[in-house]
N, CA, C and O atoms as a DFTB+ gen file, in Angstrom:
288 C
 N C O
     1  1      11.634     -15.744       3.457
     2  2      11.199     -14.932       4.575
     3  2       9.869     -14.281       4.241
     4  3       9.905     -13.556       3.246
     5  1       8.870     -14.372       4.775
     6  2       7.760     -13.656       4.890
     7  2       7.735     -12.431       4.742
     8  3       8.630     -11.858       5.364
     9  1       6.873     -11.600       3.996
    10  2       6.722     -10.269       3.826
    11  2       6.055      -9.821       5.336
    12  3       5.457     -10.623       6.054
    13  1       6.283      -8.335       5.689
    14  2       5.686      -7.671       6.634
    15  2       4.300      -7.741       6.543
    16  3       3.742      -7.475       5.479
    17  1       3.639      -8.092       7.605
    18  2       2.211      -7.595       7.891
    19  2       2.038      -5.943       8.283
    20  3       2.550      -5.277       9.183
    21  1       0.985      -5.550       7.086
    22  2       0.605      -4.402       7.958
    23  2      -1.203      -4.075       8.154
    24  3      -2.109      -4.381       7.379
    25  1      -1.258      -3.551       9.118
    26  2      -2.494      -3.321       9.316
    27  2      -3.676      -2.174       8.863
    28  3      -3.308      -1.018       8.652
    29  1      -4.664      -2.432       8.767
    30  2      -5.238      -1.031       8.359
    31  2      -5.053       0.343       9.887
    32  3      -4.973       0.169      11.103
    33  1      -5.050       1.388       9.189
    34  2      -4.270       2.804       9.838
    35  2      -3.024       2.819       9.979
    36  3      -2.606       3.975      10.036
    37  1      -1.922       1.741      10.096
    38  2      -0.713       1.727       9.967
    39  2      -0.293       3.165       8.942
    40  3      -1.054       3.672       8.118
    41  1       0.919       3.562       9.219
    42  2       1.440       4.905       8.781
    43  2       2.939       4.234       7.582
    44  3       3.987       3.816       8.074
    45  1       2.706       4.274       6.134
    46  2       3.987       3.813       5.986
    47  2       4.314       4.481       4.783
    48  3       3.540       5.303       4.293
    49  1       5.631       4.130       4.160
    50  2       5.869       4.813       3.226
    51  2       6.586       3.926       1.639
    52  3       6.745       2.706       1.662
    53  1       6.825       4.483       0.801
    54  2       7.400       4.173      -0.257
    55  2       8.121       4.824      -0.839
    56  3       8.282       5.948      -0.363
    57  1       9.030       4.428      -2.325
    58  2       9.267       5.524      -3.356
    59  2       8.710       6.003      -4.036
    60  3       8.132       5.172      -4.736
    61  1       8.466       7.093      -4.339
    62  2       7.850       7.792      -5.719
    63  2       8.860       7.637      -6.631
    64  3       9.797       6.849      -6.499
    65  1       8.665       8.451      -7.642
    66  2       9.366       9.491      -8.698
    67  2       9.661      10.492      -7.895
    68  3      10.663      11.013      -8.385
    69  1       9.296      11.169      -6.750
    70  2       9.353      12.446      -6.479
    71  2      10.344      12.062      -5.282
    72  3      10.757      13.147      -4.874
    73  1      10.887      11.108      -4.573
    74  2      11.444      10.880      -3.782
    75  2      10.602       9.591      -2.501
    76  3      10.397       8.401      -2.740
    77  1      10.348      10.156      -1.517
    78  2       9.292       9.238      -0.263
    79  2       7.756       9.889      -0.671
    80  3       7.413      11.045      -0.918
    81  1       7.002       8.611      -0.625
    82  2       5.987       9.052      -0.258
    83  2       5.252       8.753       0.786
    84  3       5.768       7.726       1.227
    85  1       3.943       9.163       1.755
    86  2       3.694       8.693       2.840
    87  2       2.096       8.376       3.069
    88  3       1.400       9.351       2.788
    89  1       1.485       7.411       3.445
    90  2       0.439       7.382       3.393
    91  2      -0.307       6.557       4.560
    92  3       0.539       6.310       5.419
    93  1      -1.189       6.191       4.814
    94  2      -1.784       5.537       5.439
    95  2      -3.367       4.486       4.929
    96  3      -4.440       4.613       4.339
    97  1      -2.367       3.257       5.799
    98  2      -3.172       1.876       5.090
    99  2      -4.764       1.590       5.203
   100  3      -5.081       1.261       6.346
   101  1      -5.755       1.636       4.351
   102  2      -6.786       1.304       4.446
   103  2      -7.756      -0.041       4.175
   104  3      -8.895      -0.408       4.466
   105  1      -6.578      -0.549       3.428
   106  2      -6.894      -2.480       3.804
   107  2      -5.920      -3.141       2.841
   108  3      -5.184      -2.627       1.999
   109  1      -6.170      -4.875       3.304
   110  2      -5.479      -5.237       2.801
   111  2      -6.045      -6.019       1.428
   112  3      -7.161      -6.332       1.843
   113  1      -6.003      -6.376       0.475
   114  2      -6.221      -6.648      -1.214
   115  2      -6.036      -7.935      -0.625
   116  3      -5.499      -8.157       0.461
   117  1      -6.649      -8.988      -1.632
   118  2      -6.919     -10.243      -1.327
   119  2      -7.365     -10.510      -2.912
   120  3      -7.022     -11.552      -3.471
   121  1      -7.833      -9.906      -3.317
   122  2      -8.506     -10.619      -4.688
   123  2      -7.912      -9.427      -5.780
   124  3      -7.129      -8.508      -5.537
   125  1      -8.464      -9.727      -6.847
   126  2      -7.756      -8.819      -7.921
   127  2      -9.181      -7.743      -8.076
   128  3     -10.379      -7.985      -7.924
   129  1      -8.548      -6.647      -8.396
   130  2      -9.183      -5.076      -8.403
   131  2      -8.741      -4.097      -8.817
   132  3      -7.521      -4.169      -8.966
   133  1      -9.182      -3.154      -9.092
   134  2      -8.652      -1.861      -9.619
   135  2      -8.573      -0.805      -8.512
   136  3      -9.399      -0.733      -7.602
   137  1      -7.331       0.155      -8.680
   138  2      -7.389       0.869      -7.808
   139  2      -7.279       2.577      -8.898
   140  3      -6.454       2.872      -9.762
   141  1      -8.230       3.217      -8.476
   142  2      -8.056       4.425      -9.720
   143  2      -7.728       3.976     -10.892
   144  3      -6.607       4.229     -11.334
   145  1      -8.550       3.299     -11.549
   146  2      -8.352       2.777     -12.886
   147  2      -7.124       1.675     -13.228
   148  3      -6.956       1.252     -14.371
   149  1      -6.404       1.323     -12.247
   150  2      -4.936       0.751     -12.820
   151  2      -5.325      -1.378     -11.897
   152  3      -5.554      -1.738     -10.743
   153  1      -5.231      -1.922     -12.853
   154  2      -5.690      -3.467     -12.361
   155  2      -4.555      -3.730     -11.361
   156  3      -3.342      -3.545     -11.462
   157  1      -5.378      -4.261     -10.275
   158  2      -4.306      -4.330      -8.992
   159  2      -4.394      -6.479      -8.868
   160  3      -5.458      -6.971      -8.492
   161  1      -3.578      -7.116      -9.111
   162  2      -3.286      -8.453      -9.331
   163  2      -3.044      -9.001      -8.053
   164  3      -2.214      -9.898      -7.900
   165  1      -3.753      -8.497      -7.058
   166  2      -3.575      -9.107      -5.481
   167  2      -4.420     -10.533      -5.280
   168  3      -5.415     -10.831      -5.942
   169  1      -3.798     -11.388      -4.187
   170  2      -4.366     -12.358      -4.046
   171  2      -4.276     -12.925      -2.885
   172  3      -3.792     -12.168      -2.043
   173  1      -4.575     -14.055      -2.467
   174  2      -3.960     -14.468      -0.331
   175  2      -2.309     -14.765      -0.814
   176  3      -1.406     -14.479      -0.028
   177  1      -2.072     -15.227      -1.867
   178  2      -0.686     -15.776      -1.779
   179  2       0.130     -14.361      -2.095
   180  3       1.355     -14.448      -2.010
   181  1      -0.393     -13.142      -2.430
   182  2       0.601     -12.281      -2.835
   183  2      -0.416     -11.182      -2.768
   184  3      -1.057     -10.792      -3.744
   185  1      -0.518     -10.721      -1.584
   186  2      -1.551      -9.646      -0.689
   187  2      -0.821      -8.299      -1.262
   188  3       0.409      -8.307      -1.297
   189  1      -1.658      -6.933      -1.793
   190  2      -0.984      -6.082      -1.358
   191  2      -1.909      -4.566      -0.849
   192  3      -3.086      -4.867      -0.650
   193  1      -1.718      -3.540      -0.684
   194  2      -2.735      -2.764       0.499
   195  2      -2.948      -1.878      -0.268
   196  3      -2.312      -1.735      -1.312
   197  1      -4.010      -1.025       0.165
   198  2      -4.536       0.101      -0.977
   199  2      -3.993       0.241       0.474
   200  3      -3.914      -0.477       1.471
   201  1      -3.394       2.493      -0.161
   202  2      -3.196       3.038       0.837
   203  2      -3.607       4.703       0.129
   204  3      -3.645       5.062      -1.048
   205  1      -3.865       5.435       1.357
   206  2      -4.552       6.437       1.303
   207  2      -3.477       7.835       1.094
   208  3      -3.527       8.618       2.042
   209  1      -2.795       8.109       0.283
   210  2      -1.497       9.084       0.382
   211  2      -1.905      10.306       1.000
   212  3      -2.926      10.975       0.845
   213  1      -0.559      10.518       1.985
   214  2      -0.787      11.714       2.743
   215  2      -1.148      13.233       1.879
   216  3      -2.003      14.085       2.119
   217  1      -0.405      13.174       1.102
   218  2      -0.035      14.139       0.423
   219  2      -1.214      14.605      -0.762
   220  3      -1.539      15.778      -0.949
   221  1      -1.703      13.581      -1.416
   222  2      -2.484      13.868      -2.314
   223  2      -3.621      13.498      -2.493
   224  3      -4.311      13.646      -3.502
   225  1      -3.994      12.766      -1.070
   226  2      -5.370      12.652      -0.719
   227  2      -6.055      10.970      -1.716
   228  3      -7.159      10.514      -1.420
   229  1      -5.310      10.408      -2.650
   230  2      -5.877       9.942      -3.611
   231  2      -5.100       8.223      -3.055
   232  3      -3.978       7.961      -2.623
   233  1      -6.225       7.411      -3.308
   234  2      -5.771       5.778      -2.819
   235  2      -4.648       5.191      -4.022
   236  3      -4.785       5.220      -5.245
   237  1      -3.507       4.658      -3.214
   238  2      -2.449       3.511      -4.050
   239  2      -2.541       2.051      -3.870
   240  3      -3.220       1.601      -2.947
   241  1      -1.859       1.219      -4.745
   242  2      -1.539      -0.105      -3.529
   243  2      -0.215      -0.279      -4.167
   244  3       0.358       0.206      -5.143
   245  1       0.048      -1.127      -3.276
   246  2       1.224      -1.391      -3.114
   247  2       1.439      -2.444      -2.275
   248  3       1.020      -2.679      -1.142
   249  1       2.712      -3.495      -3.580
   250  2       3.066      -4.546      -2.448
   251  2       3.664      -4.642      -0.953
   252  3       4.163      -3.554      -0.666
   253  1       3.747      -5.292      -0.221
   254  2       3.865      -4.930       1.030
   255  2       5.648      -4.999       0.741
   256  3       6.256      -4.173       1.422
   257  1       6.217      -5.563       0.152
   258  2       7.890      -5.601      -0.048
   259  2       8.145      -3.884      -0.787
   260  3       9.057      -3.744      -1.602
   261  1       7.550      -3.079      -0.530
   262  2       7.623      -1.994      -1.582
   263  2       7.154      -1.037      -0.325
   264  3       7.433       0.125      -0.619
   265  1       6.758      -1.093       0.510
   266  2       6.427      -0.506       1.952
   267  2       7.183      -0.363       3.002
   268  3       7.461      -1.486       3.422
   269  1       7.866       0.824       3.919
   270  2       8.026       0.678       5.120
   271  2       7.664       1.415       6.005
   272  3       7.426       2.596       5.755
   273  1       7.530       0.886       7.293
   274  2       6.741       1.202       8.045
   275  2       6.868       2.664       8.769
   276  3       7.958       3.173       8.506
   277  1       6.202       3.316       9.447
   278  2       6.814       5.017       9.510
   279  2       6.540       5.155      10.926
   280  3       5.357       4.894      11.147
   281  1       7.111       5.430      11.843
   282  2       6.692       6.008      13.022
   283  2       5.416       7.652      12.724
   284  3       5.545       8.488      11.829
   285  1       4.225       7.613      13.897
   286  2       3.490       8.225      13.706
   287  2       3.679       9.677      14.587
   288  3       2.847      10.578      14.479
């Protein structure tokens, strides 16, 4: 089964350590990159999104199987 598409501004969330976290999507990863210092191993066959956390202002990524989607 196909992973979810999500789009950039989409509203979604994950787990922390701290419980949910919530953020909003600012694109989708395609090639390999760093996100705040940490090597992000994205590619077309295994896409995943930097996202902008609500909470702490600071960009994540995250695979899209590790995401769900949040009403706004």
């Amino acid at each position: 089964m196909a992973e979810k598409e999500f789009r950039k501004g989409d509203h979604v969330s994950w787990a922390s350590h701290s419980g949910r976290a919530y953020g909003v999507v600012k694109e989708k990863l395609v090639d390999r990159t760093h996100v705040r210092g940490h090597a992000v191993n994205a590619s077309p066959e295994e896409p995943q999104y930097r996202i902008r956390n609500d909470h702490s202002g600071r960009d994540v990524a995250h695979r899209p199987e590790a995401l769900r989607d949040e009403p706004t």
